[in-house]
KOLTIDREN-715464 format. One line per 5 residues: number of its first residue (from 1); their letters; for each residue z, y, x of C-alpha. Coordinates in steps of 0.05 Angstrom, whole numbers. Layout:
% residues N
NUM	A	Z Y X | ...
***
This chain:
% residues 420
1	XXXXX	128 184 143 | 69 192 102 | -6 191 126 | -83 169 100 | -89 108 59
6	XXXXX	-132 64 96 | -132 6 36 | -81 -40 -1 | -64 -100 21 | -29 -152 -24
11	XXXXX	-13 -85 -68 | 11 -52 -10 | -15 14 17 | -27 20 93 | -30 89 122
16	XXXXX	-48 120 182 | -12 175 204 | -46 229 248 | -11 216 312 | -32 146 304
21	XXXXX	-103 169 338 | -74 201 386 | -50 125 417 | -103 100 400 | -141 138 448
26	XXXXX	-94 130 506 | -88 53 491 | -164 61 497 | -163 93 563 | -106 51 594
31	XXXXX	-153 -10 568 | -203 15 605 | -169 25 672 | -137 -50 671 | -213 -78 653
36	XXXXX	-248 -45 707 | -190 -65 757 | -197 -132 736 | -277 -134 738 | -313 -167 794
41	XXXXX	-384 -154 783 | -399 -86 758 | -414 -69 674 | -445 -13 647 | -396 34 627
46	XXXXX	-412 35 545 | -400 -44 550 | -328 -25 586 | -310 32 541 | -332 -15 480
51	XXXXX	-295 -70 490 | -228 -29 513 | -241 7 447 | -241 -60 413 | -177 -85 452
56	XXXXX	-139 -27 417 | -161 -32 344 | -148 -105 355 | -75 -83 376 | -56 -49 320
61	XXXXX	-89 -96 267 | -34 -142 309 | 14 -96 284 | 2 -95 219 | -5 -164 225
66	XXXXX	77 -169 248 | 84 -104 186 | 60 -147 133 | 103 -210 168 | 160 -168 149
71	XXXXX	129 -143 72 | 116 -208 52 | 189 -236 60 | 212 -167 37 | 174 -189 -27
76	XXXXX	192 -269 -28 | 274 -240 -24 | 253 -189 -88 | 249 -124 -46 | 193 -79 -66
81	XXXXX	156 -46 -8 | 119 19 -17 | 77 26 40 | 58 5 116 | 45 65 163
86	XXXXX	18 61 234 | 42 122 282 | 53 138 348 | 112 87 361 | 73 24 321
91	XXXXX	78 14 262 | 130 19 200 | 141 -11 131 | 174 18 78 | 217 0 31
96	XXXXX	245 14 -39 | 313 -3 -22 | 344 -52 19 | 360 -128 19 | 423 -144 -15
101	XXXXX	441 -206 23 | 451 -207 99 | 411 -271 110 | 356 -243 70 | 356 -176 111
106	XXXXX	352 -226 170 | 291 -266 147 | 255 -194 133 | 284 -174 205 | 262 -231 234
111	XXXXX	184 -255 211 | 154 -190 250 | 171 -219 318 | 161 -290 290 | 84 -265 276
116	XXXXX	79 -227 337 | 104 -284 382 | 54 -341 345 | -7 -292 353 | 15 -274 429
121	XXXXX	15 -359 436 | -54 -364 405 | -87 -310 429 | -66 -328 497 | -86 -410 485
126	XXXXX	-159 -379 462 | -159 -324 523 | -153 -387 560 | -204 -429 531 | -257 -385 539
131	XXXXX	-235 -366 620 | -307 -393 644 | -350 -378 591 | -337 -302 585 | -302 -255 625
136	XXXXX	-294 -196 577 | -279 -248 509 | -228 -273 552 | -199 -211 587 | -200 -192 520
141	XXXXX	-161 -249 481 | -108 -252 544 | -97 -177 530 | -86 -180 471 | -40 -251 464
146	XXXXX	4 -210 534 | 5 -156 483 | 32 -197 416 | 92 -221 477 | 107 -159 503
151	XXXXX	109 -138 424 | 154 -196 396 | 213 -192 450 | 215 -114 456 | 225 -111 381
156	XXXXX	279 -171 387 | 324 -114 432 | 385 -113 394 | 389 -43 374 | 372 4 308
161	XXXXX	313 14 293 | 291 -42 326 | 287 -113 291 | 333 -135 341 | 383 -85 313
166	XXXXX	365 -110 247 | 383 -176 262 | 444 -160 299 | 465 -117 235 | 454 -171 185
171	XXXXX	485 -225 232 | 555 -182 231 | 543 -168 166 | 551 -246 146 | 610 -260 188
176	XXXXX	649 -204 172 | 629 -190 103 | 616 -113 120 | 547 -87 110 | 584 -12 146
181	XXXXX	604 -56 202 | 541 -79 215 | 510 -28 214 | 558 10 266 | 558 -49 308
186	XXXXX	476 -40 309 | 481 24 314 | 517 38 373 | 484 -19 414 | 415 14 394
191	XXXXX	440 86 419 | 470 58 479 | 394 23 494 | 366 91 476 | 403 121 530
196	XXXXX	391 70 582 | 318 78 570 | 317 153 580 | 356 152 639 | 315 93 669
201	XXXXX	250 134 640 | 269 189 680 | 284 149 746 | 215 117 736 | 181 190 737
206	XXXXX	207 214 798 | 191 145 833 | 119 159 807 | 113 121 749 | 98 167 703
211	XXXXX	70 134 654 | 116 84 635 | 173 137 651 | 138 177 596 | 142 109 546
216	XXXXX	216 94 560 | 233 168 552 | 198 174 488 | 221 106 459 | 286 129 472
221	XXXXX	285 192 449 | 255 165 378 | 315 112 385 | 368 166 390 | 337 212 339
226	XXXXX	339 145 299 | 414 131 312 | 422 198 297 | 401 197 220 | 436 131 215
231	XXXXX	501 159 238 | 494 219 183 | 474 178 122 | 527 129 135 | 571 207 134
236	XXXXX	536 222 74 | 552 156 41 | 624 158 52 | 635 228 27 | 592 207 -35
241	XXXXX	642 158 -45 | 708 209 -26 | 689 281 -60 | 703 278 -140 | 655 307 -184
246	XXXXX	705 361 -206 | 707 390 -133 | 630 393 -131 | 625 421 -207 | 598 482 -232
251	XXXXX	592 523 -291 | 528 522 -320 | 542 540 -386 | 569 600 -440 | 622 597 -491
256	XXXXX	598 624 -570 | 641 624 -634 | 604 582 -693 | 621 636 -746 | 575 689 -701
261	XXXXX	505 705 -731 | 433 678 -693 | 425 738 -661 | 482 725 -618 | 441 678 -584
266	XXXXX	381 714 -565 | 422 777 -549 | 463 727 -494 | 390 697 -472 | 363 768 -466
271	XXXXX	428 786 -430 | 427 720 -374 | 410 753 -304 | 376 701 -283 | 314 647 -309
276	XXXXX	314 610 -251 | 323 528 -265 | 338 501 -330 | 376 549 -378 | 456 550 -386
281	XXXXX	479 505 -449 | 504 544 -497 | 575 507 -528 | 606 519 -588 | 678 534 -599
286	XXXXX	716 545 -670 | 791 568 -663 | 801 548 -593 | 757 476 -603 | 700 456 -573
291	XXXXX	660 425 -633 | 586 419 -604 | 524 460 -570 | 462 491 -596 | 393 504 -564
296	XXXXX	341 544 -571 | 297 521 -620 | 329 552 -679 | 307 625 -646 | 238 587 -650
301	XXXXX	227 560 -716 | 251 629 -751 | 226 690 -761 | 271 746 -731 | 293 784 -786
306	XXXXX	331 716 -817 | 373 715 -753 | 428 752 -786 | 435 703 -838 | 450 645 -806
311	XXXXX	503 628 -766 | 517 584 -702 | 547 533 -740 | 488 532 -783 | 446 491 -723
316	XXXXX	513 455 -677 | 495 398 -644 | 559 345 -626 | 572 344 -551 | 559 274 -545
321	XXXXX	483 281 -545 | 493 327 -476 | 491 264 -414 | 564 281 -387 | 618 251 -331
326	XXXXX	683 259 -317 | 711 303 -269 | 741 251 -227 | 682 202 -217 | 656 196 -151
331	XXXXX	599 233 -133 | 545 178 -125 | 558 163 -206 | 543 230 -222 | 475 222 -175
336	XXXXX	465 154 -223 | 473 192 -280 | 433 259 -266 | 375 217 -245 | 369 186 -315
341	XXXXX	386 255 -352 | 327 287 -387 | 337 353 -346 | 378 337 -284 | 452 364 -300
346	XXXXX	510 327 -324 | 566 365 -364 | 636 357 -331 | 701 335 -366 | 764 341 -355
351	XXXXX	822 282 -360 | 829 312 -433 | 765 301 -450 | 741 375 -454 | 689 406 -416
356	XXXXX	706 439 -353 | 649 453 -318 | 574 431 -300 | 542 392 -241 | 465 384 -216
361	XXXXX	420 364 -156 | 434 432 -121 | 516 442 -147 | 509 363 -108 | 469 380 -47
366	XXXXX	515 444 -28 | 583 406 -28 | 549 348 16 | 525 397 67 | 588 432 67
371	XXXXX	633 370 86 | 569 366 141 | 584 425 161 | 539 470 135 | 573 523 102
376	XXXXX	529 569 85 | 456 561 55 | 405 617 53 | 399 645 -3 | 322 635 -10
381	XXXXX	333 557 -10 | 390 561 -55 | 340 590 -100 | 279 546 -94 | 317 484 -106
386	XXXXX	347 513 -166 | 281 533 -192 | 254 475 -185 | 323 426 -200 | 322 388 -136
391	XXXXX	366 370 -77 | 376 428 -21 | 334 414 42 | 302 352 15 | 365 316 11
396	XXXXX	343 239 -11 | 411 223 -40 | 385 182 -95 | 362 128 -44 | 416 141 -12
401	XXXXX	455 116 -62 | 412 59 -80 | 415 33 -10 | 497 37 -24 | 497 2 -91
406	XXXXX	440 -58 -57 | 482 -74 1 | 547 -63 -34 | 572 -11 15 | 605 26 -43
411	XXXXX	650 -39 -46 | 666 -29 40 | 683 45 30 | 722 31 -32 | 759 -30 13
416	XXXXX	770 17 88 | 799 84 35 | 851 25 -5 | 871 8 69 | 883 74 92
***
């Protein structure tokens, strides 16, 4: 959810993302209606539009008020946050990776409404003050502390992605020591709120409410589209943690003798069918051993007609220097360990220590979306993300995986599969 950058606040970015104007214009307009219900003497209509206007941006620097609540205890518990976006729904703050400790993913959870609820109390206490002195200053500063209310308890609804659901997950999370079971507990509660609200959005509409039929509706539906990608990452994360790296593993490299000329390389370069992605290693055998690799720089560095007098063995490499894994790791190590390879693919070996096979972001991506489901992949994406050595269908499996390893749901998986 990316948008304009706006400025940084304490390091952070805030964004605005292009639907974000489009509430602001109808919190403008439904600003408008309650102030001119509300008036008792008449105002001309650029003093009405104005201060409606005002009432909105004042709103949303409310919620980035509550965002920031959240950033800065993300930042006292030592969780980095990248950015704070305001869109359609509010407003959102994101992370680098999660809280490690329940009660610290509870603080973070928590200081949003806690801002929210001590602006709503001051804003109203200054509404107040002002009551006879002026109408609109305190129409204004009554909307706006009603506002900060209505903000701090709908976000305390326990259900994902609410904070409420936040809460609720963390608070599970410390009793039963489960960050999965917290996060299924929140999970289902928030898609069982989703549903209520569409249901009760739609009721609302055909009493005539349309408007706030049309809110429920939509805050549902962004809560069960939510609840929806929660349910599939936590899928993702446990076959990350079942599928072995040999079942996912393929064979990105050729086989040469050492005692065979140069040339031998370039002619099996020249022969490849394809350039697309990083070229195949090239491993070197010697009577049925695998003794090491070579690249291409010796084709480089000399001239064409010495080809013939070198050999392979002339230039091996030992196969320690290529980043490798064993076939049966678990699939989130080999994500670890591609991420910090130099060109994104890990060679595979077997229990015997000899190379069996290959695996990178795409060999990854494809055996994930299988056990989704997804059989098949065109073959025009198939070929972009090897080109370009990324994750099919913008797969984000490395924060996937960090979220695992910071909230130690690799140790609940491991726990439910030894109980099995």
């Amino acid at each position: 959810m990316e948008g304009w950058e706006l400025l940084k606040i304490k390091g952070i970015p805030l964004r605005v993302h292009p639907s974000w104007f489009f509430i602001l214009v109808l919190f403008t307009w439904t600003a408008k209606g309650q102030l001119a219900n509300a008036l008792t003497d008449p105002l001309p209509a650029w003093m009405i539009w104005g201060s409606s206007f005002a009432t909105s941006l004042l709103l949303f620097c409310s919620v980035v008020l509550h965002e920031l609540g959240h950033s800065l205890v993300a930042l006292n518990e030592g969780v980095k946050v990248r950015s704070i976006t305001l869109f359609l729904l509010g407003g959102f703050a994101r992370v680098e990776r999660e809280c490690p400790t329940p009660m610290g993913s509870l603080r973070i959870a928590a200081a949003g409404p806690l801002v929210s609820l001590i602006l709503g109390v001051i804003l109203l206490k200054t509404g107040q003050s002002l009551e006879n002195k002026s109408f609109l200053l305190n129409n204004l500063f009554s909307q706006l502390g009603s506002l900060n209310l209505v903000l701090a308890f709908f976000n305390l609804i326990p259900g994902l992605p609410l904070d409420g659901g936040l809460i609720l997950k963390a608070l599970v999370w410390q009793f039963t020591g489960s960050h999965k079971k917290g996060l299924q507990v929140a999970n289902a509660s928030g898609r069982g709120l989703s549903l209520l609200a569409i249901v009760l959005g739609v009721w609302l509409f055909f009493k005539g409410i349309g408007l706030s039929g049309f809110w429920l509706v939509m805050l549902g539906w962004f809560g069960l589209t939510a609840s929806r990608s929660q349910t599939q990452i936590l899928e993702i994360q446990s076959i990350l943690t079942e599928l072995k790296v040999g079942k996912a593993s393929g064979r990105r490299f050729r086989v040469l003798e050492a005692d065979q000329p140069l040339r031998k390389l370039s002619d099996l370069r020249i022969s490849e069918t394809t350039n697309q992605g990083i070229p195949d290693w090239i491993l070197i055998c010697s009577s049925g051993r695998w003794i090491g690799y070579i690249t291409d720089e010796p084709l480089k560095e000399l001239p064409v007609q010495n080809w013939d007098r070198y050999s392979l063995l002339d230039f091996i490499k030992p196969l320690s220097e290529l980043p490798g894994i064993g076939e049966k790791a678990q699939l989130w190590e080999a994500i670890l360990a591609i991420e910090k390879s130099k060109n994104g693919r890990l060679l595979v070996f077997n229990i015997a220590g000899l190379p069996s096979g290959t695996i990178d972001r795409l060999d990854i991506g494809v055996a994930v979306l299988k056990r989704l489901g997804l059989k098949q992949l065109p073959k025009s994406i198939l070929d972009i993300a090897r080109t370009q050595n990324t994750y099919p269908l913008g797969l984000t499996l490395p924060q996937i995986v960090e979220a695992m390893l910071s909230s130690r749901i690799v140790d609940d998986l491991a726990d439910s599969k030894s109980i099995k």
